[in-house]
N, C-alpha and C positions, 0 to 999 in steps of 0.2 A: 257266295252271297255277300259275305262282308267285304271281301278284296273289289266286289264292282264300284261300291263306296268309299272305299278306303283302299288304294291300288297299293300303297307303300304297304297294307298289310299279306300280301305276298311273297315279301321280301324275309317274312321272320320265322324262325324255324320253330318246330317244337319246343325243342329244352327252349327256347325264349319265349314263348309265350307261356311255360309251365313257371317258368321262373318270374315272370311278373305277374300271374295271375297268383300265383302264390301267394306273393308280396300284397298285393292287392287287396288280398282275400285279409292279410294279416292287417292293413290299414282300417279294414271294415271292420272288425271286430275291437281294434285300436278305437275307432270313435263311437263305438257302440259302446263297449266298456269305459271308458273316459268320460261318456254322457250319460251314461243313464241314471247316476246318482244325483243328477241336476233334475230328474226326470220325475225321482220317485223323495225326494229329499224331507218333500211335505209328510210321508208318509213314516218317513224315519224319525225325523224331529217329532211328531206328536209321542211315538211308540219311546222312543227312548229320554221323550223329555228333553231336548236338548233346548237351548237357546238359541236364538239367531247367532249370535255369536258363535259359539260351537258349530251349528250349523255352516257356517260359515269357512270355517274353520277348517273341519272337515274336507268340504268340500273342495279345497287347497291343496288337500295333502298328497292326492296326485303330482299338484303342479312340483309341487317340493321335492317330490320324489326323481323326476323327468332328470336335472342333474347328475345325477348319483348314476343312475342306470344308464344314459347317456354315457357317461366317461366310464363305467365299468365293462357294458357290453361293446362301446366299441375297442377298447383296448384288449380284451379276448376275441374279437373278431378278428383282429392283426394278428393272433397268434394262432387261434383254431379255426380260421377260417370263417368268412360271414354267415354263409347258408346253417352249419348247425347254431350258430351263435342265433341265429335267426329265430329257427324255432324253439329256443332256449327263452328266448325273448317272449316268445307266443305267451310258452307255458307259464313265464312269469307272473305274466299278467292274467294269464287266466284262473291261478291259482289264488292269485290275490282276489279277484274276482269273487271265487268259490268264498273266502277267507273271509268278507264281507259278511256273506248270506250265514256264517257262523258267529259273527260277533256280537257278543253278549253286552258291550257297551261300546263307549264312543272311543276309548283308546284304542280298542281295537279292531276296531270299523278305521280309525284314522290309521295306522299301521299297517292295515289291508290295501284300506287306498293307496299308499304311500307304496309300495309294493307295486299295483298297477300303473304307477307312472315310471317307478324304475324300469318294468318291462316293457312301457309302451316305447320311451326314448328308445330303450335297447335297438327295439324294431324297426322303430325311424333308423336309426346308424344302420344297423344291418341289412334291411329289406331295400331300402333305396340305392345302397350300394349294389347289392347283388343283383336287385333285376336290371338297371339299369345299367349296367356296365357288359349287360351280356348283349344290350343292343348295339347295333350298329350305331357309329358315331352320327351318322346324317339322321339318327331316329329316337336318339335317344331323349329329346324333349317331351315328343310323344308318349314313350312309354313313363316318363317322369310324371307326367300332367294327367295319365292314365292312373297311375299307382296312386297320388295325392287325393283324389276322386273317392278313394276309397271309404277313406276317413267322413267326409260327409255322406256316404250312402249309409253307412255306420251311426250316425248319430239321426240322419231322419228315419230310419227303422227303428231306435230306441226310444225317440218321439214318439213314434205312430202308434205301437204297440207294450211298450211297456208300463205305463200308466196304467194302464187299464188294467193290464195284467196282473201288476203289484197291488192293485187297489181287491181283485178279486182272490188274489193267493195270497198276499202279506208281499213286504218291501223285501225279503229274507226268497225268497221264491223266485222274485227276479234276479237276482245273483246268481241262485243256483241255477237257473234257467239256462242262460248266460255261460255258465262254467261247464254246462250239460253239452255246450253247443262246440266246446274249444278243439274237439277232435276234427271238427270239419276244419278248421285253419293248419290242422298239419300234415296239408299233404304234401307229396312229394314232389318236391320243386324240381326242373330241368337241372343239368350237367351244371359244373361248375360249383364252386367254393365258395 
């Protein structure tokens, strides 16, 4: 069905579509978690009192983080290989995630965040290497512009449904929620390193 619309997709083996659906899968979760504190932010600042400033703040401390995990996970991925540095990367950020839905104040809500940007870079370095290098050179745009995809289906599922979700269970709920779901990001990606 898909190869009559897309004929190049006959061309791609298993281990390569397992290995960019993976990756994929890892980018969705990447803009889910990366967004969803823009999501629920109002909810946070009332509950812990923060300032806009703080708020603000906060909210940053992802990006702050993206550096650090960036240049950490991709220099272990030159040495152990991308695919586990991969989902090393997952569990970073999923954990951090979780670490959120526990934080008793704003340093360590900021701390947590800071934590999900080091494992999201990680993921960028390692996901887009690995799935996209197993494609074939004449296809690998495709699978590139496929994988990047992921990241906004990520962030409009944490639009669509998190709101409402935090506002019904608490801002601490959607985290966990979130960190409840990290096991479906690690599955087993096709052959290769």
């Amino acid at each position: 069905m898909i190869a009559k619309f897309f004929p190049w997709y006959s061309e791609i083996t298993r281990p390569q579509k397992n290995a960019l659906f993976s990756a994929w899968l890892g980018y969705v979760f990447d803009g889910f978690d990366f967004m969803l504190i823009f999501y629920i932010m109002y909810l946070i600042k009332a509950d812990l009192g923060l300032t806009d400033m703080e708020g603000a703040f906060l909210a940053t401390a992802a990006f702050i983080g993206r550096p650090f995990g960036g240049a950490l996970f991709g220099l272990l991925a030159d040495k152990f290989g991308r695919k586990p540095l991969m989902m090393w990367s997952i569990v970073a950020y999923s954990v951090g995630t979780g670490l959120s839905g526990l934080a008793s104040g704003v340093i360590m809500l900021t701390l947590s965040r800071f934590i999900v940007g080091m494992g999201m870079a990680g993921e960028y370095a390692c996901a887009s290497t690995y799935a996209v290098e197993s494609w074939p050179k004449h296809l690998k745009s495709k699978a590139s512009a496929f994988l990047v995809s992921g990241f906004g289906i990520g962030n409009i599922i944490a639009a669509y449904f998190m709101p409402s979700f935090a506002e019904a269970y608490g801002w601490r709920a959607a985290f966990f929620c979130r960190f409840a779901t990290r096991s479906f990001s690690n599955l087993h990606p096709g052959q290769g390193s």
